[in-house]
N, C-alpha and C positions, 0 to 999 in steps of 0.2 A: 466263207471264201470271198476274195476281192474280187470285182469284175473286171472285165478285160475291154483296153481300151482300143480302138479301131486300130492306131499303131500297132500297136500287141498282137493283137489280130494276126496281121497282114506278115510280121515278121516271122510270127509261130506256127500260120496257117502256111508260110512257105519253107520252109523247113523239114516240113512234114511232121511234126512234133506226135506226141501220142496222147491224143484226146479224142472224142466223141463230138462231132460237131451236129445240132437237131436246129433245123429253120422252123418255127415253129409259123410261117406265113401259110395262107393257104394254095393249093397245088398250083392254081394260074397267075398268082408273084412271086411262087416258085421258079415255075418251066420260064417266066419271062425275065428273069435275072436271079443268078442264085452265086455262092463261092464255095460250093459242095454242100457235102453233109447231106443226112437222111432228112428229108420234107416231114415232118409230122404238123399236121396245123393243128393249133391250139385248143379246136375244140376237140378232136381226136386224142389228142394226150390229156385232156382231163378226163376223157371217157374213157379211154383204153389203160391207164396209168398201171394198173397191177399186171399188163401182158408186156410191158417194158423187159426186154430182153437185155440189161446192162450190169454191168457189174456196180455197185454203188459204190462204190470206193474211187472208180476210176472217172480222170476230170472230164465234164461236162460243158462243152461253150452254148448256149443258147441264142438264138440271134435272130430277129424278124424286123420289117422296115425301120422304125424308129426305136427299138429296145424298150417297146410298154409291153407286148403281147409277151413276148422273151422274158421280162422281169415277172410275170404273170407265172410262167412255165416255170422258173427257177425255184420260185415260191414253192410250186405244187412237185416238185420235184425232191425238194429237201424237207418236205413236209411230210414225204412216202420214204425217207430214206436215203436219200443219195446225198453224201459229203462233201462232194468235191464240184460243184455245179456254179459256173460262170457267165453272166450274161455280160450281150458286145452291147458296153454304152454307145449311144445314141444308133446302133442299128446299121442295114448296111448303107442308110444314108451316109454316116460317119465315113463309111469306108470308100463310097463315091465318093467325096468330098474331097477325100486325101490323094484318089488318082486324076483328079483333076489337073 
């Protein structure tokens, strides 16, 4: 699956579109800038990965500060199963960037 680009993002993320959005940062660069979606930080989703409650079929955005931790998450995601899994290039820096 292609990744999704900060534009993509922002037009799909307001739309309301139907996907699963997972921050994979941890909880305190979460609570201090987030654009939704369920907080799982990285190391919890490589620990917890088989109590994942998702459908795997249905799309996935990943997204944490710069899209390394996120591209990490994707990996181990479609590595367990899940097909439709999309990380936001460059993070939600990319996405500051744009509302500047």
């Amino acid at each position: 699956m292609k990744d999704i680009s900060a534009v993509e993002f922002i037009e799909r993320n307001s739309d309301s579109s139907s996907f699963t959005l997972i921050d994979v940062r941890e909880e305190l660069e979460y609570l201090t800038f987030n654009v939704g979606g369920e907080n799982i930080p990285l190391g919890k989703l490589l620990r917890d990965i088989d109590e994942l409650d998702y459908d795997k079929e249905m799309e996935i955005i990943v997204l944490c500060q710069r899209g390394l931790r996120s591209e990490t998450a994707k990996r181990v995601l479609i590595n367990n199963g899940f097909t439709n899994v999309r990380n936001l290039i460059g993070g939600l820096l990319a996405i500051r960037k744009l509302n500047l």
